[in-house]
N, C-alpha and C positions, 0 to 999 in steps of 0.2 A: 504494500500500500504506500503511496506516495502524500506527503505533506505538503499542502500548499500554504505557503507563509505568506502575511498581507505586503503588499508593495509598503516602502513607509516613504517612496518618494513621489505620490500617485498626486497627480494636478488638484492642486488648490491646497491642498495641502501646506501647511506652516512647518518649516524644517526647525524652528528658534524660538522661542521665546519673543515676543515683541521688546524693543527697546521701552522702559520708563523714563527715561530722562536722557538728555541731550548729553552724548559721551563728549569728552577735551577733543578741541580742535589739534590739525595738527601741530601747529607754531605751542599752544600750551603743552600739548605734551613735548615740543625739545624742552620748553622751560619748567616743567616738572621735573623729568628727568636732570638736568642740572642741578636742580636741587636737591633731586634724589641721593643724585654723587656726592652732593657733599655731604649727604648724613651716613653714606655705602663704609664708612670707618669708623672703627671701635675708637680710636684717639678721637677722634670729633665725637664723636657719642656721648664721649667720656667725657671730654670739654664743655660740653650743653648741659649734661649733669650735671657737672661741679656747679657751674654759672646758673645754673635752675633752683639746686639746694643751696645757695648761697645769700645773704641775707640780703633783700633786694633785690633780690636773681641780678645779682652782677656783683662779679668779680675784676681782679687785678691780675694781669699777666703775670706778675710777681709771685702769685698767689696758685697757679696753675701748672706750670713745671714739675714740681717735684712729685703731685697727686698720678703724672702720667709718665713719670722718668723720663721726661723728655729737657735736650736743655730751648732755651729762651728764646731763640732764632726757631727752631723748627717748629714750639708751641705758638710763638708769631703764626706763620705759615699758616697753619690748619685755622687759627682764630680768623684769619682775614679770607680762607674759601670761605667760612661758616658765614664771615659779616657779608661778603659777595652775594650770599646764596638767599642774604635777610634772614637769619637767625636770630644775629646778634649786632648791636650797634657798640661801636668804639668813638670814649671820648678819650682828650689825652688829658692828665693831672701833673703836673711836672713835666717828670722825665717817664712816669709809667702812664699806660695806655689800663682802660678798662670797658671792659666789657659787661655788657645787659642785654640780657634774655629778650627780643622782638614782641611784644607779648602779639599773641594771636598767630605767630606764626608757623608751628607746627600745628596746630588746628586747621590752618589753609591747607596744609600739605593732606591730612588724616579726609577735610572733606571732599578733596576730588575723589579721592579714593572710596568714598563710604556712596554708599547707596541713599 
């Protein structure tokens, strides 16, 4: 005896789900993704952390080295992708530079992505 199984590609038929909402244009998504890289490291992670738990959610360069073993120039570095990316903004105080937490701006990133 032979099985006939149903077409499931039979005209009119809906192969998907309908879209609910307007997915990212293409230019947002390069400028997602960019931003995405700069959180795609455990050091910047770690840096957003620190600056998120920190009183004020802002911290001092000064202040941020030693939490990631890293020395001063390269925790520069990863601070000013994150400030690129809007994370975080930098004022200078002296001669040290500090950093604060963007507010709303991992919220931006969480709601392209949520439903």
């Amino acid at each position: 005896m032979t099985t006939v199984l149903p077409l499931l590609d039979a005209p009119g038929a809906a192969c998907c789900a309908p879209l609910v909402r307007e997915p990212i244009s293409a230019d947002d998504a390069v400028d997602l993704a960019h931003t995405i890289k700069a959180l795609a490291d455990p050091t910047r992670l770690r840096l957003l952390s620190i600056v998120a738990a920190s009183e004020g959610q802002e911290a001092c360069v000064c202040d941020l080295t030693e939490p990631v073993g890293l020395s001063q120039p390269t925790v520069s570095h990863h601070l000013k992708i994150l400030t690129d990316a809007g994370f975080l903004t930098r004022s200078k105080r002296g001669t040290w530079a500090y950093f604060a937490l963007v507010p709303g701006a991992l919220e931006r990133v969480a709601l392209v992505l949520t439903p």
